[in-house]
N, C-alpha and C positions, 0 to 999 in steps of 0.2 A: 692717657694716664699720666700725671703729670708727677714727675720726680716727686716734689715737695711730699704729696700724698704718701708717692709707696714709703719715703722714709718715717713719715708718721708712725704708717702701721709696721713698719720693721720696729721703731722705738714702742712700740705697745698701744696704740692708739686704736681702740674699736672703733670708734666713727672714723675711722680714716678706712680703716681695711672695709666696713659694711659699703662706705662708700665707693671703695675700687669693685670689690665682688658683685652688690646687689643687683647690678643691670645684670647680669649672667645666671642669675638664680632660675630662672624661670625655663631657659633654655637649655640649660643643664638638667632640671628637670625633666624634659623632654628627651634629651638624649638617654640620662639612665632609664626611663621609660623603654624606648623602643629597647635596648638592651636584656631589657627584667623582664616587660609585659605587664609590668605591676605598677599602678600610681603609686600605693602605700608604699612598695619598698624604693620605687623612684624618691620620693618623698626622704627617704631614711640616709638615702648615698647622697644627697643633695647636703644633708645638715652632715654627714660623715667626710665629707667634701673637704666644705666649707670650716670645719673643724679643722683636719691635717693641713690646709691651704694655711690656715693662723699661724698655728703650730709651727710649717716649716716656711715660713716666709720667708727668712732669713736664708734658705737652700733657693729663693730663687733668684737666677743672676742674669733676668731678663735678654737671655738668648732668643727665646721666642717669647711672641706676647702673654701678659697675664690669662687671655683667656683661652689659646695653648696650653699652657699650663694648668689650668682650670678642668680641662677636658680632657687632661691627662691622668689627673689624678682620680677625676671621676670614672673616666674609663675601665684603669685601674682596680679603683672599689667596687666595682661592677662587676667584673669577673672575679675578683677575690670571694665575693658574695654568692657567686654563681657554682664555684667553688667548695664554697662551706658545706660542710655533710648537714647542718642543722639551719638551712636555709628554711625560711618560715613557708608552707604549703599550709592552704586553706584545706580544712577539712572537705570532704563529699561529701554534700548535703543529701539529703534523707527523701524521699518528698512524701507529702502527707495524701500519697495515691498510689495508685500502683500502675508503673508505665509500662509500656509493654517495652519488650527485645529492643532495643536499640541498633541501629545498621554496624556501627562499630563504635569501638571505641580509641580513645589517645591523642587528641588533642591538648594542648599544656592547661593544666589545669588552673594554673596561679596567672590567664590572662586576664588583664582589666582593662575596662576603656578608658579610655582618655578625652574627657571634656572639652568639647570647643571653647568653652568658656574661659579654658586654660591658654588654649594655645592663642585664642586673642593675646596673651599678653607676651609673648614670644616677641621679640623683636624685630623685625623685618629684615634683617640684614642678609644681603647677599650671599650667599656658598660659594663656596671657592670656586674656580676655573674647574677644577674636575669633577663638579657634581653630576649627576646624571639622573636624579630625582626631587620635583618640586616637594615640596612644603605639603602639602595636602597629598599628593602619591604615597610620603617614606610613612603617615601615619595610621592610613585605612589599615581597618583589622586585618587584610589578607598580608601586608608585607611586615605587619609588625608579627602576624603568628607565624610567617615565613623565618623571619628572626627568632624566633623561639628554638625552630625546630632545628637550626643550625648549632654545630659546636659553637662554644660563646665565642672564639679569639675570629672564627669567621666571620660572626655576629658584627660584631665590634669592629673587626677591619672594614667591613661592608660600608656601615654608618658613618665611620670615620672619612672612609674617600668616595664613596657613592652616594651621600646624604649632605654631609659636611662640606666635602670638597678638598679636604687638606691633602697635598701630596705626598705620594709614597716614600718619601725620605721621611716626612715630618712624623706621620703616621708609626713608619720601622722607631723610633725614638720614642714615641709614646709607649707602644707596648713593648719595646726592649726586645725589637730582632733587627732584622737585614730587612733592605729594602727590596731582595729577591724573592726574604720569606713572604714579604706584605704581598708580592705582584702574584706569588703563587696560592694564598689565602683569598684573596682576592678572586682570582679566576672562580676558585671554587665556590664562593660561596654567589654569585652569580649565577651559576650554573643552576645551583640551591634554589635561589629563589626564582629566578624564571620558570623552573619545573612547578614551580608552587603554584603561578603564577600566570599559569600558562593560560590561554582562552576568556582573557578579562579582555575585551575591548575595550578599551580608556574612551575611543573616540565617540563610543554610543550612551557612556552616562551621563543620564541627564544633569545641568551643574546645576550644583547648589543654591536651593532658593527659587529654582525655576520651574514653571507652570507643570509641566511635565510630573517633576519630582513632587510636587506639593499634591498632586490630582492621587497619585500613586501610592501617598502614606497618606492622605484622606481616607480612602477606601481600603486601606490594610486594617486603619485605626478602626471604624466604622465595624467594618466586620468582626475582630479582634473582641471588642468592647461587645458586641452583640453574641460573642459566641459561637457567628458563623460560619461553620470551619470549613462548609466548601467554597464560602466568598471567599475565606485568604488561602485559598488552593488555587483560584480560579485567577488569581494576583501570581504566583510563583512559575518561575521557570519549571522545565523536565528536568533538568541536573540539580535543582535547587535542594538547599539544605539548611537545618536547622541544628544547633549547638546550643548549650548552656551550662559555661565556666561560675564555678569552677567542678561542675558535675562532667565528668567525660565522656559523657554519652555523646554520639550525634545522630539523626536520623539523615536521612540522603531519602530524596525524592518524595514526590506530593502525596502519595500514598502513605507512606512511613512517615510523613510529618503532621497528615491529617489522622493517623490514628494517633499518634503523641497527643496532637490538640485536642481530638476526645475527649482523652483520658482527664485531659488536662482541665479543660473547658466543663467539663462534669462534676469537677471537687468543685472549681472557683464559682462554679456559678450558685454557688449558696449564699453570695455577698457580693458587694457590687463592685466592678472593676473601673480604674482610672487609669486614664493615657495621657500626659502632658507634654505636648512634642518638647523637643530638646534637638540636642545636637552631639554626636560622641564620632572620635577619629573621622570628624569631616564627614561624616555620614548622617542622615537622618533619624533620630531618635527619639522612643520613649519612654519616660518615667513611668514604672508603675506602679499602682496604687490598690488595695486589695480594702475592700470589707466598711464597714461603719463604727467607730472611726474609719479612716484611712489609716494604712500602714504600708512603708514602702515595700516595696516587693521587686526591686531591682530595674535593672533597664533593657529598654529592646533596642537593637541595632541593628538596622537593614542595610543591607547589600544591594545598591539596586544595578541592573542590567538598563536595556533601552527604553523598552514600558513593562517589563516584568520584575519581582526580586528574584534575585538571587541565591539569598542568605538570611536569613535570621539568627542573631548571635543574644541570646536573651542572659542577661548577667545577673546572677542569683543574690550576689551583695545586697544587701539594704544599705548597706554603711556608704553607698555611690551615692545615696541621695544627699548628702550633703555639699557636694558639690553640682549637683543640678538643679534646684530652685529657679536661679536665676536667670539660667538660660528658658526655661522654660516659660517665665515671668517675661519674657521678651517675644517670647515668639505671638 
């Protein structure tokens, strides 16, 4: 960051300040994501950010770097937000069927995915010395709804020195405690997400891109598209489960998720369905498409194990398609 600039934007200069902030936009996006769960309000504390950042430029006296500072503030509006009794919650959808008993319910209802197509544009840069989760681990749906389900300052300390990397002094100074408070928020919320977290083998999924994984959401798609609800049974783990945010129903096990698909597979099939792979929090994804026109009908996002899934997290948004096009135009 070169002096001359930040004095620009101290004297009022927008292209000078767009120019110090822009590179960080995008990964600060990312951060109030895992925070929220939410693009759209990611999206809201990013511009809320970058607003106060203007605003108080003149309170920064370059003790830590700008984008310290950056991460502070967003952190910050993140749990302020988190906070607010009038935090925006997506209605529960309706569905135009009738589903049977769901296994349970209470998963956070305001989770959205997050586009690869986004996080392509993340920067690459290193995390500090104390990270202890890559890039592709902190953003699969199981640690980000692990994060949900944590008090938000546990949240937020997690990400800060187990994602990020930043040290527990820099961290106690971001959210305005002790560096004793951070180590003991810390512990806990660790403990949080490993119980969430527990029985994932990292070392058995198959990566991204590869023969395995491509054969395995072939024949999801296939079936899926066809209606055939003991083919994507016959695809699923015994502990597997299905979800659909922001409805809080989940069903748990091939039984219970192959009556769901019935159900489900009975209304839809009076019009013709569409799958157009994609890709959401690193994972394997599809766009779907319902009827003649086409009309979005939200995303599907698989969990996968070694050659089975795991997870089906099908996201009821239409308004996600506007960010999946593209990806899907590449695949």
């Amino acid at each position: 960051m070169g002096q001359t600039a930040l004095d620009r934007a101290r004297a009022g200069d927008e292209r000078a300040f767009r120019d110090l902030t822009e590179p960080y936009r995008d990964e600060l996006r990312l951060h109030c994501y895992r925070i929220l769960g939410s693009l759209t309000d990611a999206e809201d504390m990013v511009q809320e950010t970058l607003i106060a950042a203007w605003r108080g430029l003149e309170r920064f006296e370059g003790r830590a770097s700008l984008r310290s500072w950056l991460y502070r503030i967003a952190t910050n509006r993140c749990l302020n937000a988190l906070r607010a009794a009038g935090r925006r919650r997506p209605p529960e959808p309706v569905p135009p069927f009738t589903p049977p008993e769901p296994t349970r319910r209470g998963e956070p209802t305001w989770l959205q995915p997050y586009p690869d197509t986004l996080l392509e544009r993340v920067a690459d840069g290193a995390p500090g010395p104390e990270a202890r989760y890559s890039l592709r681990e902190s953003v699969e749906l199981a640690f980000v709804t692990g994060l949900q389900l944590m008090p938000p300052r546990q949240a937020a300390t997690l990400v800060l020195r187990d994602v990020l990397g930043y040290p527990a002094a820099e961290v106690a100074v971001m959210l305005g405690t002790t560096e004793t408070a951070i180590k003991g928020t810390l512990q806990r919320a660790r403990v949080a997400l490993e119980r969430r977290r527990s029985g994932v083998d990292r070392e058995r999924i198959p990566p991204p891109g590869s023969a395995p994984e491509r054969e395995l959401t072939r024949r999801f798609a296939e079936a899926f598209i066809a209606g055939d609800v003991d083919g994507v049974v016959s695809l699923l783990t015994d502990d597997a489960w299905l979800a659909m945010p922001p409805a809080p129903h989940e069903y748990h096990g091939p039984a219970a998720i192959a009556e769901f698909l019935r159900a489900s597979f009975g209304w839809s099939g009076r019009g013709a369905a569409r799958l157009l792979p994609t890709r959401a929090n690193t994972q394997p994804a599809f766009a779907c498409y319902l009827g003649e026109p086409t009309t979005p009908a939200g995303l599907l996002v698989l969990t996968l194990g070694r050659d089975r899934i795991n997870a089906i997290t099908r996201f009821l948004d239409s308004d996600l398609a506007r960010h999946l096009p593209a990806a899907a135009e590449r695949r």
